[in-house]
Structures are given as structure tokens and as C-alpha cells.
C-alpha positions in Angstrom: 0.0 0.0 0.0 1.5 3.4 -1.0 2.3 5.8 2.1 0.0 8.1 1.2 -3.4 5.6 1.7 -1.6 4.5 4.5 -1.2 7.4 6.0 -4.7 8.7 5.2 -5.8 5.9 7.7 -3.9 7.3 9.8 -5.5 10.9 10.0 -8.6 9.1 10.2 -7.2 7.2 13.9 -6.5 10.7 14.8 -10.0 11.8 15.2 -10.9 8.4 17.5 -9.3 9.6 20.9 -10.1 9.2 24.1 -11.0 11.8 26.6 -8.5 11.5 29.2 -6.3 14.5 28.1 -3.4 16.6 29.2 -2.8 20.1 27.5 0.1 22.4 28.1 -0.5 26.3 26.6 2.2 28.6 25.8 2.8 32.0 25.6 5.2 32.5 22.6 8.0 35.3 22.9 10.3 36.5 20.0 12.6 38.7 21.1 11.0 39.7 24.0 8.2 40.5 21.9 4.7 38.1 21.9 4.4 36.9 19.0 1.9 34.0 19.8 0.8 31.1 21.5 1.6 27.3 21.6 -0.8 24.4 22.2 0.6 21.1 23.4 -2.3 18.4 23.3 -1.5 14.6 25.0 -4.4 12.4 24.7 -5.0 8.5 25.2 -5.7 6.7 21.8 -8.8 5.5 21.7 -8.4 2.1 19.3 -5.0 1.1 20.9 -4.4 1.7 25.0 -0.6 1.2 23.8 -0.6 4.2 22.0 -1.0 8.2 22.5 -1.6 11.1 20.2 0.3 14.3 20.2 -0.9 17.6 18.9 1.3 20.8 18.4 -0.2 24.0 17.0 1.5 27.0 17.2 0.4 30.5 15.5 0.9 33.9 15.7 -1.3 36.3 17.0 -3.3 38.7 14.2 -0.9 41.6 14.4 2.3 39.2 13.4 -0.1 37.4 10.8 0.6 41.6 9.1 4.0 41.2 8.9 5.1 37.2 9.0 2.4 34.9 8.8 3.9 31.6 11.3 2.0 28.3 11.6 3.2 24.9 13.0 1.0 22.0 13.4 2.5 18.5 14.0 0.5 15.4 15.0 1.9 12.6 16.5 1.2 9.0 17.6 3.8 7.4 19.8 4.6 4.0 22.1 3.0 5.3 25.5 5.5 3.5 27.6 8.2 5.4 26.1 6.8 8.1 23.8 8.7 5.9 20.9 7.7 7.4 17.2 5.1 5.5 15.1 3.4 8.0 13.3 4.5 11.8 11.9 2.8 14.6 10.1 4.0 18.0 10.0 3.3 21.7 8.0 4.9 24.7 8.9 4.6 27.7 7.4 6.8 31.1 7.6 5.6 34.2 6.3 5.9 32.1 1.6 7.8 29.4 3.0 6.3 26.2 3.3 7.2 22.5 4.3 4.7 19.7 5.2 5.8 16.2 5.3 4.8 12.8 6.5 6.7 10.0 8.0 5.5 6.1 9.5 8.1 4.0 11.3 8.4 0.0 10.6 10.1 -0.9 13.3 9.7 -4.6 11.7 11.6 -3.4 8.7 13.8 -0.8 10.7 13.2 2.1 8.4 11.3 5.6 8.4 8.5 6.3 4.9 9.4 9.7 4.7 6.9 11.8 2.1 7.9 15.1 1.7 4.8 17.2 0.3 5.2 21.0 0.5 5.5 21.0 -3.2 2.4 19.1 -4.4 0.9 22.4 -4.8 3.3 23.9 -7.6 4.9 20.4 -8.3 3.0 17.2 -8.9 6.2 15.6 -8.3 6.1 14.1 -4.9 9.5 13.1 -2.6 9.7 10.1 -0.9 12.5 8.4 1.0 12.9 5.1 3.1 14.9 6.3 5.8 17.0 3.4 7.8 17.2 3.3 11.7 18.2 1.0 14.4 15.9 0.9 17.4 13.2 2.9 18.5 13.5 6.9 17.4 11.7 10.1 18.8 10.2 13.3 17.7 12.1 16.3 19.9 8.9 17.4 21.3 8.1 13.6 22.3 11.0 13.7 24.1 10.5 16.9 26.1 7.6 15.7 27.3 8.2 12.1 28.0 11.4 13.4 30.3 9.0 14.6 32.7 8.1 11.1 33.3 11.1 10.3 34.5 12.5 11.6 38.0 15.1 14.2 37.1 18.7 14.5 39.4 21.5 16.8 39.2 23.9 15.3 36.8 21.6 13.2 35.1 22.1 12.7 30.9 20.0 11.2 28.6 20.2 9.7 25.3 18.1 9.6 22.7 17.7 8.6 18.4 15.4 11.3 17.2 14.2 11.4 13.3 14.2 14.6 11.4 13.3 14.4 8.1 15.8 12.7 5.8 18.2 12.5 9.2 18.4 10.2 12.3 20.2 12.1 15.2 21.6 11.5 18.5 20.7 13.3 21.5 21.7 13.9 24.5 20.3 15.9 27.1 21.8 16.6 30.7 20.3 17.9 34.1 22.6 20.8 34.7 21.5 22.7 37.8 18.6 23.6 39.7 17.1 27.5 40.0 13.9 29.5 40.5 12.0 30.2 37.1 9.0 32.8 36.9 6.4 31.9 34.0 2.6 33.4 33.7 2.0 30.1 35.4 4.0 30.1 38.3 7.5 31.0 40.2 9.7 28.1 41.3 12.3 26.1 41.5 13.0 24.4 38.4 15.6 21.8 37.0 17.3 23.1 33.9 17.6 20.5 31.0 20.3 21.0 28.0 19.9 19.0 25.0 22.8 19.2 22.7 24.3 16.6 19.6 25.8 13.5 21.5 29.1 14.5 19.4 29.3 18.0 21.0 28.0 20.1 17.6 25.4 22.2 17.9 22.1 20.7 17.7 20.2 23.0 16.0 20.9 25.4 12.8 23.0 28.2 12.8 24.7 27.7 16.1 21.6 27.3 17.8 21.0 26.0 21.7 17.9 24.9 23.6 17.4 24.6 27.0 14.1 23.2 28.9 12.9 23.8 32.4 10.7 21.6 34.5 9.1 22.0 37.6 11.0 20.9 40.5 7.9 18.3 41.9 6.3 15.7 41.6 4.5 17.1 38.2 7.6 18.1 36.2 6.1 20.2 33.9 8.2 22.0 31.6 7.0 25.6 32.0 9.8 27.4 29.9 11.6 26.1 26.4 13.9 28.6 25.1 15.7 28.3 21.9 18.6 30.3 20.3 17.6 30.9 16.4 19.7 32.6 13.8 18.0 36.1 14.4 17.5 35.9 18.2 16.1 34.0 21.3 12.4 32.1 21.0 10.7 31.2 24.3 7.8 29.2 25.7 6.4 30.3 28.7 3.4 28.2 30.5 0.2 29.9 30.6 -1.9 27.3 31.7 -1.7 23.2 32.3 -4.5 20.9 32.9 -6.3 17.6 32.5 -8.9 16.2 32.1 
């Protein structure tokens, strides 16, 4: 069956969820400036208990949308034990630019379907790619939010295969320290998390960094993400958190 059918089934699963749910809201700062809001959705999968659906939407708010239109939605179905990647789709959009792709892990076959389709508009022509991996891989957000599953210690690293596009990368992120964080949310003591390549490059384009902070309880939540970007420093700050 061609990736495409098979991943129109899995759209469809995507809409069958269960109720239990966990959502995460974030204020979005640019440059000190908001610029928007991020909504982090966790939900049970209602066909297979083994499995959960993850949502990411991000947008700009209306007076951004005048001068640079940003959109990112990514959906998600992972292991639940270990927040292990299944099932990918993502479209972002910057001001003209866009990419949207697909991908589906066989961990049978040990390989990623990667389907590449931000040209199908202009271009019929459609890229696709079998990607090879050994063991299980992530999706970075996957793994923010399955750390906080895990209790955190000073001095603590973590590794981790995560699939981006054409790419398998390693990760590896480290507990550095402990210190008081103030969010919309709340003000406390946080640990503060560093991912960075596990062969000491920067992980992200341009010289870019990341660092995460979780709540320093029994919760965990990670109430601040900042990253480092070509043109300056993107944060998410917790506005809200709650389940139901």
C-alpha cells in the first residue's frame, strides 16, 4: 500500500481519541516580543491503549499574521511507555515558506516512509524516501515531554535517536543545575535541562542552543523552552496546564 493511503488511515485514527487528556498552553516570545501562542495536546488513543496522540499547534497572533504569517502544526502517535515514534505529520509555514511532510516507522523493517509534500501544490512531483534506523527513534517534542516522566537529578544525561526528516540524530540531554524560574504560570524552583548533539556540535541550525525547564515536583512540567535561532532568542512560557 503506498504511504499516502496508508497514511490517510492514519489521520482518520486521529480523530478516534479518548477523553483522558493533558494540554500544556504557551505564551510564545520572540525577542521579548509576543508573538503568539503554543498548544501542546496529550491524549490517550482510543483504538490502541498502547498508543498516544500528540498535537502541536503554534500560531501567531493577528498583528504578526501583518508582517510574517507563522503556523506549526504537528500530530503525532507514539509507544505510550516510552513516547517511541510511530506516526508523523508535519506543515509549517513562515511568512511564503512552506514544508509539510509525512513520515511512518516500521520498526519490523527498521526504516522511516518519509513523504515530503510542501511541493504538491506547484509540483505534482512528490518526494519520498525510506529512511534506515536501528531501534526505536523520537520526535524532539516527544521527548520533552516524555522526560518529565522520568525523575530528574542533578547530573543526570539522557540519550536519545530522534528522526528529522531525511536524518536520524543523536541526543543527549543533561540535568545541569537547579534554580527558581518565573512563568505566567508560576514562580519556582526548576531543573534546567540542556539537549545538545551527543558528538558536542550544535544541535540545531545556525549555532543554535535549547534549553528546557521543569518543575522541581512531583508534576515536572516543563514551564519554559527557550531556543537560540539565527535572528535571536524564542521562548515558551506556561500559561496554563491541565487535564482532564
Amino acid at each position: 500500500m503506498k504511504i499516502y493511503l496508508i497514511y490517510y488511515l492514519f489521520l482518520i485514527s486521529t480523530l478516534l481519541i479518548a477523553d483522558n487528556q493533558k494540554k500544556y498552553i504557551y505564551k510564545t516570545k520572540f525577542k521579548s516580543l509576543n508573538v503568539g501562542t503554543t498548544e501542546i495536546n496529550i491524549q490517550d488513543h482510543i483504538e490502541d491503549t498502547e498508543k498516544l496522540i500528540i498535537t502541536i499547534e503554534s500560531f501567531s497572533n493577528k498583528w504578526i499574521d501583518l508582517i510574517y504569517k507563522l503556523r506549526h502544526h504537528s500530530s503525532l502517535i507514539v509507544n505510550r511507555q516510552d513516547y517511541a515514534l510511530l506516526n508523523l505529520s508535519q506543515k509549517v509555514q513562515q511568512a511564503d515558506y512552506l514544508d509539510s511532510y509525512n513520515a511512518i516507522v516500521d520498526y519490523d523493517k527498521s526504516v522511516v516512509y518519509y513523504e515530503n509534500l510542501k511541493n504538491l501544490k506547484n509540483e505534482p512531483k512528490q518526494e519520498s524516501y525510506i529512511v534506515p534506523i536501528e531501534g526505536k527513534v523520537y520526535d524532539p517534542f516527544a521527548i520533552i515531554f516524555y522526560l518529565k516522566n522520568i525523575p530528574l537529578n542533578l547530573n543526570q544525561n539522557h540519550l536519545f535517536n530522534y528522526y528529522s526528516k531525511k536524518n536520524i540524530k543523536t541526543l543527549k540531554l543533561d540535568v545541569i543545575k537547579k534554580e527558581f524560574v518565573k512563568t505566567p504560570h508560576s514562580n519556582q524552583q526548576c531543573f534546567l535541562v540542556v539537549p545538545h548533539a551527543a558528538n558536542n556540535e550544535y544541535l540545531l541550525k545556525n549555532k543554535g542552543e535549547m534549553k528546557i525547564w521543569y518543575t522541581a515536583d512531583s508534576l515536572q512540567i516543563p514551564i519554559k523552552i527557550q531556543q537560540k535561532m539565527r535572528h535571536g532568542v524564542m521562548e515558551l512560557l506556561l500559561l496554563d496546564y491541565y487535564e482532564k
